[in-house]
N, CA, C and O atoms as a GROMACS GRO file, in nm:
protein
  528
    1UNK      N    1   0.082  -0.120   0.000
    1UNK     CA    2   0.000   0.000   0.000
    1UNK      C    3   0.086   0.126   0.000
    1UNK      O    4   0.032   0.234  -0.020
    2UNK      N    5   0.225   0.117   0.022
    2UNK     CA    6   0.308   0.250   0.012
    2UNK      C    7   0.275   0.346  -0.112
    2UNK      O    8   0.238   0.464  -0.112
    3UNK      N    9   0.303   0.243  -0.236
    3UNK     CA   10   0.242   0.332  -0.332
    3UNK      C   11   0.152   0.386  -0.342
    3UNK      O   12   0.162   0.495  -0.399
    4UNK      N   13   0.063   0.359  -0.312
    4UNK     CA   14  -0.103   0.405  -0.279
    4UNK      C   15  -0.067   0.573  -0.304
    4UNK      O   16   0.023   0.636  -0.248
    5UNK      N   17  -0.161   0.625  -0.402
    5UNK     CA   18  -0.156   0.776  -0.417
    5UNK      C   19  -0.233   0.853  -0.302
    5UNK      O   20  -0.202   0.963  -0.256
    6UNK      N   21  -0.348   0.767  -0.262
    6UNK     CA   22  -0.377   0.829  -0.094
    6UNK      C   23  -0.359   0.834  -0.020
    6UNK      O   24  -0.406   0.914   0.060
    7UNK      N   25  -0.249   0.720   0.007
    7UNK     CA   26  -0.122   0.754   0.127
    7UNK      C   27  -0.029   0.832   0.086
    7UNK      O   28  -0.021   0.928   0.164
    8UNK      N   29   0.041   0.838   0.007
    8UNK     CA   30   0.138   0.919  -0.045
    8UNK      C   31   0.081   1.088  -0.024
    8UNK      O   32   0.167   1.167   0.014
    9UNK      N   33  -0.015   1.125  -0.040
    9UNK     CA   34  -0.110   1.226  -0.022
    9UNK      C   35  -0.123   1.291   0.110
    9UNK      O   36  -0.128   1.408   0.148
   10UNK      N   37  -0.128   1.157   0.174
   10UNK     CA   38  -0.150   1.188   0.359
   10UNK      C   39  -0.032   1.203   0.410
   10UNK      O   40  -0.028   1.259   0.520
   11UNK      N   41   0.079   1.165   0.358
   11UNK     CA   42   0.232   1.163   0.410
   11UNK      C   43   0.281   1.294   0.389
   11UNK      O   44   0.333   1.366   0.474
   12UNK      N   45   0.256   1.327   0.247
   12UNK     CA   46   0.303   1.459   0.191
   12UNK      C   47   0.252   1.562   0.274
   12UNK      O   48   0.331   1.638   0.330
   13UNK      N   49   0.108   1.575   0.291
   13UNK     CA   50   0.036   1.700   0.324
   13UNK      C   51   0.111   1.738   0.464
   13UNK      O   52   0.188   1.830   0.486
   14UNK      N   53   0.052   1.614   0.572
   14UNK     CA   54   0.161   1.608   0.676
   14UNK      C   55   0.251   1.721   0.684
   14UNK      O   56   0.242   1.806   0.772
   15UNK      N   57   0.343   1.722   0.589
   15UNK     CA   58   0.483   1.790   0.620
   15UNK      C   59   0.472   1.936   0.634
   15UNK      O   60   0.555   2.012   0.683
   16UNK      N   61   0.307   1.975   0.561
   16UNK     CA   62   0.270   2.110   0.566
   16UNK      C   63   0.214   2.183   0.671
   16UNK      O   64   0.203   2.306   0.673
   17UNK      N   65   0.159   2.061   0.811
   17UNK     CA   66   0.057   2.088   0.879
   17UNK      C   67   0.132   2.247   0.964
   17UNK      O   68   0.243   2.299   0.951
   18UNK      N   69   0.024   2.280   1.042
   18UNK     CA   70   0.123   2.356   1.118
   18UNK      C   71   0.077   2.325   1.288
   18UNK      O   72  -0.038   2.328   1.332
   19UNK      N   73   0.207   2.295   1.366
   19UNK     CA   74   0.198   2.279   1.452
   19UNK      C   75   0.300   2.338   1.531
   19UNK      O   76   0.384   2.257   1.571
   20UNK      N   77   0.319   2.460   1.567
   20UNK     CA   78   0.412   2.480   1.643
   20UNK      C   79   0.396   2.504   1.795
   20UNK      O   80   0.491   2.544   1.863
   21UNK      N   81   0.270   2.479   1.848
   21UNK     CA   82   0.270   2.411   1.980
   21UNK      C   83   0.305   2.280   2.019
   21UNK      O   84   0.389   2.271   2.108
   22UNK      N   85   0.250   2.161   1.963
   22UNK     CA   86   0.225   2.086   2.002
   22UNK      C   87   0.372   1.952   1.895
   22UNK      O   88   0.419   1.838   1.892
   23UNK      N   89   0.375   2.040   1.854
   23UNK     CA   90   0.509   1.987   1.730
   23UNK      C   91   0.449   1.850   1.653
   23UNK      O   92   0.511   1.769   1.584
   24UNK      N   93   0.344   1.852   1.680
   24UNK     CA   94   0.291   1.692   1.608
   24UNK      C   95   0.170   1.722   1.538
   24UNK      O   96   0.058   1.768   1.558
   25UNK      N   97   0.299   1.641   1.382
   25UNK     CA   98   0.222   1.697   1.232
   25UNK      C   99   0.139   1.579   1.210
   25UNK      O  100   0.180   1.465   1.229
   26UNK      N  101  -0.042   1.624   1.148
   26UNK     CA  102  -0.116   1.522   1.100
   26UNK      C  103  -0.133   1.562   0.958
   26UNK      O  104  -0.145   1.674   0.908
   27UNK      N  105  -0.130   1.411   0.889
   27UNK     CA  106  -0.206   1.469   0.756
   27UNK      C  107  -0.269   1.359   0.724
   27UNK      O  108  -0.226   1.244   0.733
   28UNK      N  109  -0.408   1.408   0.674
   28UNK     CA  110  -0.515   1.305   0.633
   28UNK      C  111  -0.554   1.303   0.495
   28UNK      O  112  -0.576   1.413   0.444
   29UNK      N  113  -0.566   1.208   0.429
   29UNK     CA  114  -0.645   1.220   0.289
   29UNK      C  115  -0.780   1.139   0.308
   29UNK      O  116  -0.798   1.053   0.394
   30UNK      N  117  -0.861   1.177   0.224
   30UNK     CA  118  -0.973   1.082   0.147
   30UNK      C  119  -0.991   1.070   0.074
   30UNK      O  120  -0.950   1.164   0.006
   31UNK      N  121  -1.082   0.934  -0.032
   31UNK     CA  122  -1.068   0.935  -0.116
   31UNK      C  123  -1.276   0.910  -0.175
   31UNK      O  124  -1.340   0.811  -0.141
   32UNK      N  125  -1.319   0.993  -0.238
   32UNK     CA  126  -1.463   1.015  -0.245
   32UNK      C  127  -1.479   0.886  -0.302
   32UNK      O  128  -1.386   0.806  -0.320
   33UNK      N  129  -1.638   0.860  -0.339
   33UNK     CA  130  -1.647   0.744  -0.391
   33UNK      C  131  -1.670   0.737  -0.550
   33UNK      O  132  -1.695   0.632  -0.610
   34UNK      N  133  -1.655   0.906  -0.626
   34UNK     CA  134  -1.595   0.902  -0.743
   34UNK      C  135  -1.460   0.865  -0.762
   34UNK      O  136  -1.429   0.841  -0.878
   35UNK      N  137  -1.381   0.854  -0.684
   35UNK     CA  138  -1.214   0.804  -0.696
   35UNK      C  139  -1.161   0.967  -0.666
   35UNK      O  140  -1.039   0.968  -0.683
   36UNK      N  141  -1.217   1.122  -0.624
   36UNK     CA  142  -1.098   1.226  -0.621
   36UNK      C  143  -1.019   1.162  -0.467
   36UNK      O  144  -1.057   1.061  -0.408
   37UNK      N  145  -0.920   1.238  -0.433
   37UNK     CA  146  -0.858   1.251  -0.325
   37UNK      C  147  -0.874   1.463  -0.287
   37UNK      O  148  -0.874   1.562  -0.360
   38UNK      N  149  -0.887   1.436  -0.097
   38UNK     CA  150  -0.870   1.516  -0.088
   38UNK      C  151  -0.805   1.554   0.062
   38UNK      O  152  -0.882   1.526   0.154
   39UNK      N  153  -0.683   1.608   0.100
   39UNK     CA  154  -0.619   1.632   0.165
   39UNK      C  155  -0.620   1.718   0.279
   39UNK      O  156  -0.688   1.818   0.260
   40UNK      N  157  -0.555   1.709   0.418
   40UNK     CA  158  -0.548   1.764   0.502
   40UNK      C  159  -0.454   1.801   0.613
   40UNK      O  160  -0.360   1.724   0.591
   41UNK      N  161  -0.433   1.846   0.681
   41UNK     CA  162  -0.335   1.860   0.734
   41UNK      C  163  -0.330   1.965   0.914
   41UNK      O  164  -0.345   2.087   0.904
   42UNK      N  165  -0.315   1.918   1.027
   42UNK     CA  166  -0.366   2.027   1.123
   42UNK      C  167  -0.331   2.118   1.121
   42UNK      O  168  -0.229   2.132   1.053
   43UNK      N  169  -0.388   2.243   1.194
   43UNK     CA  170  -0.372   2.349   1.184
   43UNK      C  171  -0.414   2.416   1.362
   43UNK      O  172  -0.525   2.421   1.415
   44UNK      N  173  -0.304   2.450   1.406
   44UNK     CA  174  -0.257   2.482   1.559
   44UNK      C  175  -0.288   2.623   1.596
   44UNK      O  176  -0.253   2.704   1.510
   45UNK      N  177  -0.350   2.675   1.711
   45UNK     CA  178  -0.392   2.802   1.738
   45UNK      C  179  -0.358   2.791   1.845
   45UNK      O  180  -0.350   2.691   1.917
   46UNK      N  181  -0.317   2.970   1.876
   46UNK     CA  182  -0.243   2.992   2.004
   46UNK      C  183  -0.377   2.973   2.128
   46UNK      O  184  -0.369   2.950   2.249
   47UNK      N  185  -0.503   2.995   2.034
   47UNK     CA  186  -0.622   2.958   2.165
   47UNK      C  187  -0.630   2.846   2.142
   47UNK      O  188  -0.728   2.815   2.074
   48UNK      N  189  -0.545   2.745   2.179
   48UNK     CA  190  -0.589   2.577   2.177
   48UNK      C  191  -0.711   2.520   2.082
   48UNK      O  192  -0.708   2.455   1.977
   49UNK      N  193  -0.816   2.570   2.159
   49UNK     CA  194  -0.892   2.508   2.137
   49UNK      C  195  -0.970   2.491   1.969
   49UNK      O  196  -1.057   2.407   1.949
   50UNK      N  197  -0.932   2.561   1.889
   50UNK     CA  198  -0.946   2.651   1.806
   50UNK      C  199  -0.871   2.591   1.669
   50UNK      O  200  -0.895   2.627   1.554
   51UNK      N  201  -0.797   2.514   1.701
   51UNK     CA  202  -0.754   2.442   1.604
   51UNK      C  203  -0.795   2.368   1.519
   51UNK      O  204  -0.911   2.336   1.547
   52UNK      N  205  -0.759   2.320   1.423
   52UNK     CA  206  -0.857   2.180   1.320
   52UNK      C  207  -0.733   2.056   1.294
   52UNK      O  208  -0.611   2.070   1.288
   53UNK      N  209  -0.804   1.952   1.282
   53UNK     CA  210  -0.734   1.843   1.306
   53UNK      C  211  -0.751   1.847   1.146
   53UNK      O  212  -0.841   1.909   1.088
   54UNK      N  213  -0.660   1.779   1.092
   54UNK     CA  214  -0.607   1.700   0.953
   54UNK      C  215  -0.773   1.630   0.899
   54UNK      O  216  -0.841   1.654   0.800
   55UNK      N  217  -0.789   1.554   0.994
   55UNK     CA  218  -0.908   1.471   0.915
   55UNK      C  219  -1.063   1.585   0.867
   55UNK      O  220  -1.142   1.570   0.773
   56UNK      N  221  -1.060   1.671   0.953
   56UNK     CA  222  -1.160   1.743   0.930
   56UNK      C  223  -1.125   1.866   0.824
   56UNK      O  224  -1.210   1.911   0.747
   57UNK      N  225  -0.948   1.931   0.831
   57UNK     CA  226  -0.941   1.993   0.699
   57UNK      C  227  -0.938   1.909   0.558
   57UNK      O  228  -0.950   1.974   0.455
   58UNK      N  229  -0.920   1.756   0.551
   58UNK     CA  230  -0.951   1.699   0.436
   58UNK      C  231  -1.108   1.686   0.402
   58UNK      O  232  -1.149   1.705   0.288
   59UNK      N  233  -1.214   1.645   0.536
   59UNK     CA  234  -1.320   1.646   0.444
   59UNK      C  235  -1.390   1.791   0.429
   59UNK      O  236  -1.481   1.816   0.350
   60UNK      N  237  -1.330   1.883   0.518
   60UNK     CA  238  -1.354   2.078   0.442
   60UNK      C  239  -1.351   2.064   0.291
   60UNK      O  240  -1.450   2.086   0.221
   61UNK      N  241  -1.218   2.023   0.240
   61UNK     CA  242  -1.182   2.010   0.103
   61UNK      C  243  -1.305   1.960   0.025
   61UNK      O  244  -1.370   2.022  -0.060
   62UNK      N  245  -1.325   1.834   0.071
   62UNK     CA  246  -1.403   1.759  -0.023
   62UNK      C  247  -1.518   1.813   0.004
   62UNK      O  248  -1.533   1.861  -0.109
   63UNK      N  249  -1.601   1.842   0.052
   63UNK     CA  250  -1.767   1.960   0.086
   63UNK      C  251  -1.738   2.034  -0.049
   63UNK      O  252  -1.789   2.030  -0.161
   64UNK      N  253  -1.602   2.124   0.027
   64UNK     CA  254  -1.625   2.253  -0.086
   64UNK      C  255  -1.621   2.199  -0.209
   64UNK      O  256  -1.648   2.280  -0.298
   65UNK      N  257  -1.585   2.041  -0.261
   65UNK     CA  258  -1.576   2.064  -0.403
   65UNK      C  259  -1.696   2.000  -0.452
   65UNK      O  260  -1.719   1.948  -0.562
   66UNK      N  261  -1.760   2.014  -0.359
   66UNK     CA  262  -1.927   1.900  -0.379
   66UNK      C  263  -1.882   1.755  -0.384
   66UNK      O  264  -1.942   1.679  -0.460
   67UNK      N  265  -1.793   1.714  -0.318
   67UNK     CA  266  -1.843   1.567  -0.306
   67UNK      C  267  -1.908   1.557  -0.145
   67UNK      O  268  -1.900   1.648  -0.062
   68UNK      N  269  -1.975   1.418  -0.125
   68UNK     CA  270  -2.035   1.378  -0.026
   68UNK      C  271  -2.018   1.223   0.004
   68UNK      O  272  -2.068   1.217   0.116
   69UNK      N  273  -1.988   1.127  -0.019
   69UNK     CA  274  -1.925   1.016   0.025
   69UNK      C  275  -1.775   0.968   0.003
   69UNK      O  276  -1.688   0.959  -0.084
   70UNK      N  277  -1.791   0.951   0.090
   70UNK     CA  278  -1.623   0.894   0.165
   70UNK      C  279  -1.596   0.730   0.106
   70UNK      O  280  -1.689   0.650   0.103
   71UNK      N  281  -1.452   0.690   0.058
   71UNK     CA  282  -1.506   0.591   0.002
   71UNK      C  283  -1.388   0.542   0.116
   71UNK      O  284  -1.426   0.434   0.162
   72UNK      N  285  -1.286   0.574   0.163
   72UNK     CA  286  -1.171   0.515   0.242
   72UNK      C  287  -1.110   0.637   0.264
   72UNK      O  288  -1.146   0.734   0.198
   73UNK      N  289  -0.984   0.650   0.389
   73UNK     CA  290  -0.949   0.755   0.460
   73UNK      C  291  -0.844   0.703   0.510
   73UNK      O  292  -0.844   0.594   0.567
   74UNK      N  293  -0.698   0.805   0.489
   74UNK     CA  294  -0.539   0.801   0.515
   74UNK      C  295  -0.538   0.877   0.660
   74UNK      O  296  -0.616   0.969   0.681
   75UNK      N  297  -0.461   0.840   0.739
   75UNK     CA  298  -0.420   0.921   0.858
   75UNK      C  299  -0.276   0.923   0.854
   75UNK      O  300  -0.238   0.822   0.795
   76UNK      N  301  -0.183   0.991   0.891
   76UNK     CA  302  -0.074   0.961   0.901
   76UNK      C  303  -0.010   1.049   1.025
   76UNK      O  304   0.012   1.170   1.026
   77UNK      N  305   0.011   0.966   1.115
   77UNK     CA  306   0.088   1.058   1.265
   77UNK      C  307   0.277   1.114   1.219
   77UNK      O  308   0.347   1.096   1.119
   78UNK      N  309   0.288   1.153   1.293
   78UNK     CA  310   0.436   1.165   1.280
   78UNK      C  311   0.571   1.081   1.379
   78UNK      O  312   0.689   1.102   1.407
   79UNK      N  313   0.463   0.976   1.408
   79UNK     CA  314   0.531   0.866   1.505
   79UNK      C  315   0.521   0.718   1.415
   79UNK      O  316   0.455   0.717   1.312
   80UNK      N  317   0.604   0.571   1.470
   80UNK     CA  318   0.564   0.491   1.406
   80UNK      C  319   0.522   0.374   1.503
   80UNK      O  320   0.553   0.256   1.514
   81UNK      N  321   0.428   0.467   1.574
   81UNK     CA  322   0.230   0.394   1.612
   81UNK      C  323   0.156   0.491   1.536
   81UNK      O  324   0.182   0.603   1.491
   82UNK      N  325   0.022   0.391   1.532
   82UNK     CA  326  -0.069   0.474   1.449
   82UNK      C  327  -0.159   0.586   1.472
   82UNK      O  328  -0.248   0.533   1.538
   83UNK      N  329  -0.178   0.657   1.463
   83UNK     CA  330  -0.219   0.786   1.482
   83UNK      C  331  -0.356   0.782   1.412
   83UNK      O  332  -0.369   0.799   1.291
   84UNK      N  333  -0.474   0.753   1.508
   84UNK     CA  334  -0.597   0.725   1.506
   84UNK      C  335  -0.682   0.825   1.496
   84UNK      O  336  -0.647   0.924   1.560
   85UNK      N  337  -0.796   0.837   1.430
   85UNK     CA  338  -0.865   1.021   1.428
   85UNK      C  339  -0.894   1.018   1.572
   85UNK      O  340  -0.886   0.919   1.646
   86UNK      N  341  -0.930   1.136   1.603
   86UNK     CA  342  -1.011   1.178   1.746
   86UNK      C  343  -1.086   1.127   1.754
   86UNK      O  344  -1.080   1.023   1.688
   87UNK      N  345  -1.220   1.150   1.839
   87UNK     CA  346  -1.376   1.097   1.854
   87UNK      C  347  -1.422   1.190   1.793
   87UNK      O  348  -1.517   1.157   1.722
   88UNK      N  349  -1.388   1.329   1.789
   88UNK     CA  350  -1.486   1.423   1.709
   88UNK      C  351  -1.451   1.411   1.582
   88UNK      O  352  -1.545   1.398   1.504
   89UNK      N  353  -1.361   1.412   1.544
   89UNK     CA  354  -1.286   1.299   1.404
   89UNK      C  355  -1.346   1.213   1.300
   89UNK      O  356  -1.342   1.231   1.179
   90UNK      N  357  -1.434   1.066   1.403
   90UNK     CA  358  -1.451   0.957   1.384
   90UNK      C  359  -1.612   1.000   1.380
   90UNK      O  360  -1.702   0.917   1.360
   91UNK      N  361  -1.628   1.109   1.397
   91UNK     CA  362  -1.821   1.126   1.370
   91UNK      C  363  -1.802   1.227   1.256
   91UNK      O  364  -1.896   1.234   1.176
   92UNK      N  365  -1.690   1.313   1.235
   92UNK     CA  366  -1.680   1.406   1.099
   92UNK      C  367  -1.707   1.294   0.967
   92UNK      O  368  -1.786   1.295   0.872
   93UNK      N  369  -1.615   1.214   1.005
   93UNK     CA  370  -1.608   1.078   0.912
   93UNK      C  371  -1.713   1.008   0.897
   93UNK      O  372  -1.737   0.953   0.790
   94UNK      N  373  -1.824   0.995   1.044
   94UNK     CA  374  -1.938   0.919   0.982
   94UNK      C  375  -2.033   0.985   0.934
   94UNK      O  376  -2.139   0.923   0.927
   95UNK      N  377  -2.033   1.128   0.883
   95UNK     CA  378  -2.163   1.226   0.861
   95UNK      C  379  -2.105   1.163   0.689
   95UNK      O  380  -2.193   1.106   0.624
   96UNK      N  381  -2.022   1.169   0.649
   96UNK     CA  382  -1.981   1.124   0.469
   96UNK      C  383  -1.991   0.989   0.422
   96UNK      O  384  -2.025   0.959   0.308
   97UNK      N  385  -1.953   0.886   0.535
   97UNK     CA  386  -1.863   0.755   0.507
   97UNK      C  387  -1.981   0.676   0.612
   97UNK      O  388  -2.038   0.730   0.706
   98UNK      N  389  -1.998   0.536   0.567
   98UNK     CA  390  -2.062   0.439   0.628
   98UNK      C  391  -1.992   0.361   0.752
   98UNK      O  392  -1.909   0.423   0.819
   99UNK      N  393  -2.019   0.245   0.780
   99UNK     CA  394  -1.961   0.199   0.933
   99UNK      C  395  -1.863   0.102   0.819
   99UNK      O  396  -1.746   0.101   0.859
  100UNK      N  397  -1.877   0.034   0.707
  100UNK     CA  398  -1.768  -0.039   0.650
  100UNK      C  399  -1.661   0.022   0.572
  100UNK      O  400  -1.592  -0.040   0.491
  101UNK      N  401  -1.647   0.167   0.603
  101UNK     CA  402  -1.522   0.241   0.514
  101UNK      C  403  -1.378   0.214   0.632
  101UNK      O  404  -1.354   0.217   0.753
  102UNK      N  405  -1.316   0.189   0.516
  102UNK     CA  406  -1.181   0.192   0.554
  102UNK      C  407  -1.084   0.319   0.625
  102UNK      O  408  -1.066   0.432   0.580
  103UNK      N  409  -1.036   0.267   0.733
  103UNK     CA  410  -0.938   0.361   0.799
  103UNK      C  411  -0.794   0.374   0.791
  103UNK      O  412  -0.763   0.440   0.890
  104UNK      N  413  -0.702   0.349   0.731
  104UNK     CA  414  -0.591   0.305   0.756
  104UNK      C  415  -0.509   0.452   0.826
  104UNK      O  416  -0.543   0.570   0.824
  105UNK      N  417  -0.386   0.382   0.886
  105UNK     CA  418  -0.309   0.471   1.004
  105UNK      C  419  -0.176   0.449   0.928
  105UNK      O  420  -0.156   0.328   0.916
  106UNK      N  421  -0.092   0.513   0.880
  106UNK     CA  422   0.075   0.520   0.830
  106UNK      C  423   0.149   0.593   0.902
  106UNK      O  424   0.110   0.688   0.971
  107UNK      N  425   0.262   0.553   0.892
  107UNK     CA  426   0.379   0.570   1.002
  107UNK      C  427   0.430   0.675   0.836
  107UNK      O  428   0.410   0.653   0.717
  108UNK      N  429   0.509   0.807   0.922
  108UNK     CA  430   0.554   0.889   0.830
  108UNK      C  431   0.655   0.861   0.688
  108UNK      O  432   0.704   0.937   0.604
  109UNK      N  433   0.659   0.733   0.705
  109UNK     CA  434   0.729   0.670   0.552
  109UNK      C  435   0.597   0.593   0.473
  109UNK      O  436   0.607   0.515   0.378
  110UNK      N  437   0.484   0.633   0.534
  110UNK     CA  438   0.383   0.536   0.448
  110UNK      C  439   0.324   0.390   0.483
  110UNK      O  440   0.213   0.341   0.461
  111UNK      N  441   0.421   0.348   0.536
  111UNK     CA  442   0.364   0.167   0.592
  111UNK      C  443   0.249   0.192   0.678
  111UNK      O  444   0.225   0.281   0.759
  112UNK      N  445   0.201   0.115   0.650
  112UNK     CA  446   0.049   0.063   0.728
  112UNK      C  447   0.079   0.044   0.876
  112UNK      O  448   0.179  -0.022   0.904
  113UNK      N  449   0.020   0.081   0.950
  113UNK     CA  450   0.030   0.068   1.062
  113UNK      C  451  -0.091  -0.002   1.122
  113UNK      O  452  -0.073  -0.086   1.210
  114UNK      N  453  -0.200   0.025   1.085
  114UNK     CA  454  -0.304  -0.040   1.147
  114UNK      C  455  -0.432   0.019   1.054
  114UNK      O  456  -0.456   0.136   1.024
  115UNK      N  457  -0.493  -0.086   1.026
  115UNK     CA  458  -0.625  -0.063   0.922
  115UNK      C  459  -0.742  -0.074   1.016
  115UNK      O  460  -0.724  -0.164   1.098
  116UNK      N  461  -0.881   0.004   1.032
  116UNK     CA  462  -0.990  -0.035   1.087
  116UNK      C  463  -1.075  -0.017   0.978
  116UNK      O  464  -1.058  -0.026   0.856
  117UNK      N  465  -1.154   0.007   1.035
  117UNK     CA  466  -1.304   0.017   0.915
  117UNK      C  467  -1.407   0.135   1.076
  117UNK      O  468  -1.400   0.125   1.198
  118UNK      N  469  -1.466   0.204   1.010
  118UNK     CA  470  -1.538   0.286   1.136
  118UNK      C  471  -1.602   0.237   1.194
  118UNK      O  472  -1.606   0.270   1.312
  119UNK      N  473  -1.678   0.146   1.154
  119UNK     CA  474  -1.754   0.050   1.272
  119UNK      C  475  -1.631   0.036   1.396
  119UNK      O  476  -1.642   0.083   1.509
  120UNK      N  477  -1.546  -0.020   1.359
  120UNK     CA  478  -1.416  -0.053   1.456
  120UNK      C  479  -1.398   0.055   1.547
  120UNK      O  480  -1.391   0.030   1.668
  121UNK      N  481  -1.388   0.191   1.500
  121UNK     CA  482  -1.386   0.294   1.580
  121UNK      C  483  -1.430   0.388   1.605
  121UNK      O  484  -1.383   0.491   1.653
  122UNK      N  485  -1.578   0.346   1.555
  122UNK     CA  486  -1.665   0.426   1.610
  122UNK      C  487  -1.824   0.312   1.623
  122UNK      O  488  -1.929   0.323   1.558
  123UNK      N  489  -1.800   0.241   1.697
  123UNK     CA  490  -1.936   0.125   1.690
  123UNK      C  491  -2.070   0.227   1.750
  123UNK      O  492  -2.081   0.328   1.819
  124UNK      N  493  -2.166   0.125   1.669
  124UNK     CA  494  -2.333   0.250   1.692
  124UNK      C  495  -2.324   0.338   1.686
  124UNK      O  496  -2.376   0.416   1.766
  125UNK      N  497  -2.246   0.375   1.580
  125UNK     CA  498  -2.267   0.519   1.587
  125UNK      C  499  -2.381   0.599   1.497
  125UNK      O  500  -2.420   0.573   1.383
  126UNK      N  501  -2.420   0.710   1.592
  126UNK     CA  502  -2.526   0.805   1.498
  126UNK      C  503  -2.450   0.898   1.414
  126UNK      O  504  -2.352   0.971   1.429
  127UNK      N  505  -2.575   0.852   1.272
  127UNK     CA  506  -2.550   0.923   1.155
  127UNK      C  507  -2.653   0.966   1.131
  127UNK      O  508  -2.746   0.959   1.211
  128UNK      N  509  -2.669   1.044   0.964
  128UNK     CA  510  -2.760   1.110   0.892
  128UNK      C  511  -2.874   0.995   0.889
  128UNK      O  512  -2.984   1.046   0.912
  129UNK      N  513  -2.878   0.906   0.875
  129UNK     CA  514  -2.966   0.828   0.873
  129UNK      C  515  -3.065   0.787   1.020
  129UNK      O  516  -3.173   0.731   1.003
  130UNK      N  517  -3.028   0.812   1.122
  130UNK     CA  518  -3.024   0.786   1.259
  130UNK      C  519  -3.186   0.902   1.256
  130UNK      O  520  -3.292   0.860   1.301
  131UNK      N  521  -3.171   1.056   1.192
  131UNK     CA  522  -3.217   1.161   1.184
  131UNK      C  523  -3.361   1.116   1.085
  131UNK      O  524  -3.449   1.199   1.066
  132UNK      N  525  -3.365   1.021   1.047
  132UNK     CA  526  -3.488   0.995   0.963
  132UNK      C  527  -3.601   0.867   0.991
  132UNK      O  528  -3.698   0.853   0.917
   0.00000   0.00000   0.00000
């Protein structure tokens, strides 16, 4: 999976994030279920709280370009354990993406570190559908 252009995507962006509090770069891709990719990367504020995590500036991307399903999703920490979305993360992900989309976690050279699927990490969870 190194080659993978949506890991390669999540590795790259990574290098852009900005973190100069917390010094730990995320970068996330997705990939819609037309086949685009779209990228992310965190972004650190001196008011903490205020910041955006990688996974949520990649699916910003994909909104603004009108897509709406998630077909699979890159994380990549800057450690080599895997660097898992948040919980507020893992529900950004289920408002696009179903409970059988793919998660995978890469260590900053790309290798797989650990694959879930969102059911895995986020079980019962409420979605758009939950609302009807």
């Amino acid at each position: 999976m190194e080659n993978d252009p949506l890991v390669q995507a999540a590795v790259e962006v990574r290098l852009r994030a900005y973190a100069p509090y917390s010094r730990f770069q995320v970068g996330a891709a997705v990939e819609t279920a037309d086949g685009r990719m779209f990228a992310g990367c965190n972004v650190e504020n001196a008011a903490y709280p205020e910041g955006t995590c990688a996974e949520a500036g990649a699916i910003a991307a994909m909104a603004a370009a009108g897509a709406r399903e998630i077909r699979r999703v890159v994380v990549c920490g800057g450690l080599d354990t895997p660097c898992t979305p948040c919980g507020g993360c893992r529900q950004k992900i289920r408002e696009f993406a179903g409970p059988d989309t793919t998660i995978t976690m890469v260590s900053p050279q790309g290798g797989v570190l650990l694959v879930r699927t969102l059911a895995d990490l986020l079980p019962d969870s409420f979605g758009p559908g939950s609302l009807s």
